[in-house]
C-alpha positions as CSV (number, residue, x, y, z in Angstrom):
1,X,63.0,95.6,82.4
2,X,64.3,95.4,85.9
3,X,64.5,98.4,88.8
4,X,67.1,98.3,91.3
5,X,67.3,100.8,94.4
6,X,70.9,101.2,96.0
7,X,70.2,103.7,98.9
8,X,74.0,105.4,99.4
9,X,75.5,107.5,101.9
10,X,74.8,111.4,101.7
11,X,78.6,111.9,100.6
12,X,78.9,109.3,98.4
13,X,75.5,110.3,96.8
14,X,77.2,113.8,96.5
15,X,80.5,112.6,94.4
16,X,78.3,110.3,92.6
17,X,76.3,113.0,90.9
18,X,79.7,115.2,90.2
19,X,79.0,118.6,89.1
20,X,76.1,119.4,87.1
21,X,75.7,115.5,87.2
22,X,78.6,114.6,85.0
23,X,79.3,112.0,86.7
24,X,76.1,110.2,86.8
25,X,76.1,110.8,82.7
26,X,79.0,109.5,81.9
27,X,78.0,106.4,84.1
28,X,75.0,106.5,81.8
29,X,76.7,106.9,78.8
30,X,79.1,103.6,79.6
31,X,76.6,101.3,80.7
32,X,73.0,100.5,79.0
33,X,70.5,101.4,82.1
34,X,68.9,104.3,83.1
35,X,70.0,106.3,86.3
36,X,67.9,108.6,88.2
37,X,69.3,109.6,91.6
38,X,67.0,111.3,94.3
39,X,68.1,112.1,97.8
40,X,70.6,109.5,98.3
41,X,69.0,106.9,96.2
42,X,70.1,105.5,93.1
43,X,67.5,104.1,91.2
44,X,69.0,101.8,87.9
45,X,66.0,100.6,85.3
46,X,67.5,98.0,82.7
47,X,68.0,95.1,81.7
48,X,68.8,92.5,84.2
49,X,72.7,92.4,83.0
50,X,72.8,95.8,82.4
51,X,71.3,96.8,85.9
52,X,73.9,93.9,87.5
53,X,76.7,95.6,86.2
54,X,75.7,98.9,87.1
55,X,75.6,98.1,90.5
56,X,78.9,96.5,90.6
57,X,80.5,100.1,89.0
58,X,78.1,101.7,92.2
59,X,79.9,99.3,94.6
60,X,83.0,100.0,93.3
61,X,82.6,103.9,92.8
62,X,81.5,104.0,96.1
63,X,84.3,102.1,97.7
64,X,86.5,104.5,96.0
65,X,84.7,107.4,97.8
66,X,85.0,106.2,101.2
67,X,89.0,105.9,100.4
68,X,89.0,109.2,100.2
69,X,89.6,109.2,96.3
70,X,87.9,111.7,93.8
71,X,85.6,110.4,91.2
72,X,85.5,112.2,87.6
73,X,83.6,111.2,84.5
74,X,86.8,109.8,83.3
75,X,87.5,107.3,86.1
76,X,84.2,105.8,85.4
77,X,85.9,104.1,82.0
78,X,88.5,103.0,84.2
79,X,86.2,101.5,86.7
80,X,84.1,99.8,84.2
81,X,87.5,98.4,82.1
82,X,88.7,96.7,85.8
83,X,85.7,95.1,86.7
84,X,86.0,93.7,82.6
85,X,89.5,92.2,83.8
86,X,87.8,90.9,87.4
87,X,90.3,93.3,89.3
88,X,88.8,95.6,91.7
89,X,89.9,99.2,90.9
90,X,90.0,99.9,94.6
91,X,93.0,97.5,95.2
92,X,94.7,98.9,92.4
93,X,94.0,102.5,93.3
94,X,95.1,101.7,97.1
95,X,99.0,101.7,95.7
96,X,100.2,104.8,96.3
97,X,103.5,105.2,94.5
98,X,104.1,108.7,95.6
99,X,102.4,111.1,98.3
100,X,103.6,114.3,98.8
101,X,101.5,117.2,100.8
102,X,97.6,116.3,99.7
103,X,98.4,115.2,96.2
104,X,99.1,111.4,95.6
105,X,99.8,109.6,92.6
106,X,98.4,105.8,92.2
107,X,97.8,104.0,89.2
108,X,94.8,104.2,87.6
109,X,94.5,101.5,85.2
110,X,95.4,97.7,85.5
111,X,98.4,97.6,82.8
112,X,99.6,100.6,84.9
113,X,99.4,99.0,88.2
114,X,101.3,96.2,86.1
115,X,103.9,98.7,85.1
116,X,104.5,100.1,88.3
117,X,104.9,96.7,90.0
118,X,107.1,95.6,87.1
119,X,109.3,98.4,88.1
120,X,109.3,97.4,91.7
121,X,110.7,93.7,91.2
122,X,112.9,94.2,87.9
123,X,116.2,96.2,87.5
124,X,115.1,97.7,83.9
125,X,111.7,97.9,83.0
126,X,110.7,99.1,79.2
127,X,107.7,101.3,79.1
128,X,106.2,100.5,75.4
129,X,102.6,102.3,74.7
130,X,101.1,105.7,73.3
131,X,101.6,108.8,74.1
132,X,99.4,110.3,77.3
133,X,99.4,107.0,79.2
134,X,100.9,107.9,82.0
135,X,104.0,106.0,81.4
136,X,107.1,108.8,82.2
137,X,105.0,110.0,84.8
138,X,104.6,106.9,86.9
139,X,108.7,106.4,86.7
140,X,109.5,109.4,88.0
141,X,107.0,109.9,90.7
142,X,108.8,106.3,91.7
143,X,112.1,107.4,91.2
144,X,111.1,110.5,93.3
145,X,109.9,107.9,95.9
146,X,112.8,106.1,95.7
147,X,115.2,109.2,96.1
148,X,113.1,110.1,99.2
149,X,113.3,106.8,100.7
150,X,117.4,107.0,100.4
151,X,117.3,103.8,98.1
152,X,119.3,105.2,95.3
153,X,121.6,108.5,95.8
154,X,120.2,110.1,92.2
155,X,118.1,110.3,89.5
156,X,119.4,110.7,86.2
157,X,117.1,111.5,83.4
158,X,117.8,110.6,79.6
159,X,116.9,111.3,76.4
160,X,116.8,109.1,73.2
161,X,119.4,110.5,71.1
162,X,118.4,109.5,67.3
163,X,120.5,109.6,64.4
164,X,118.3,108.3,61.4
165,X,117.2,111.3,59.8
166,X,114.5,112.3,62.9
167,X,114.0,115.2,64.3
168,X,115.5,115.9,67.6
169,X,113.3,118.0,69.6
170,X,112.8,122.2,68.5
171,X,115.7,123.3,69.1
172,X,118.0,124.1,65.6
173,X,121.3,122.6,65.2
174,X,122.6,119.1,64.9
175,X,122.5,116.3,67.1
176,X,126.2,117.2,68.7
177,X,124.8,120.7,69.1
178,X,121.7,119.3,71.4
179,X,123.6,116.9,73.1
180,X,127.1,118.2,73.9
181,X,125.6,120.9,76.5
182,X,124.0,118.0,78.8
């Protein structure tokens, strides 16, 4: 069993523990240690691989604080899945692909920071995954970027149009009947 104290800055300390402590559960819950935090330090109690990785996700989380980026219980799995792959999640987080006002949008896993860059140097790019993953979102906040930066004069969004029997969408009627109007 190994101990390992990481004293943290008061803020980081703060987004660490997330509200009620969620955050510093679901860092639990991913890796086998125990965490106890108390002031602003992190105490980790383990064994000696699981204590080493925790404090890699620490270093990492707390990186991600000082960039200014909000940690929830779900970034945690991303954090931990980057550091799997040897990428730092900061340097994949530090794209920003679109920043409007306060909000900005960055990928937030390593095959998205692949997509995003894969849209960056090709023409066409093919988006293939499940649903939820961020896919349509992370082209159009790109295209939107794009469009702001006067590279292209429009954005024209599309539909698949599918004849084989599928259902198009809620709306009754045919598939002239759907499409015709746009």
């Amino acid at each position: 069993m190994t101990r390992r104290q990481i004293e943290l800055d008061n803020q980081v300390a703060l987004e660490l523990a997330g509200s009620e402590d969620a955050v510093l559960r679901a860092l639990e819950g991913h890796l086998d240690c125990d965490i106890h935090l108390r002031g602003n330090v992190l105490t980790l109690d383990g064994s000696p691989e699981a204590v080493d990785s925790a404090a890699a996700v620490v270093r990492e989380l707390s990186e991600l604080i000082a960039q200014g980026h909000e940690i929830a219980p779900g970034t945690i799995e991303a954090v931990t899945r980057a550091l799997d792959e040897h990428t730092s999640p900061a340097r994949i987080l530090e794209d920003v692909v679109w920043r409007h006002r306060a909000t900005k949008v960055s990928p937030k896993t390593v095959n998205q920071k692949r997509y995003v860059d894969s849209i960056r140097r090709t023409t066409i790019t093919f988006g293939i995954g499940p649903a939820g993953t961020g896919k349509t979102f992370l082209a159009v906040a790109l295209a939107a970027a794009a469009l702001s930066r006067r590279e292209v004069n429009r954005i024209i969004l599309t539909r698949p149009a599918v004849e084989a029997g599928e259902r198009l969408g809620f709306l009754p009627g045919d598939l002239m009947a759907k499409v015709d109007p746009y």
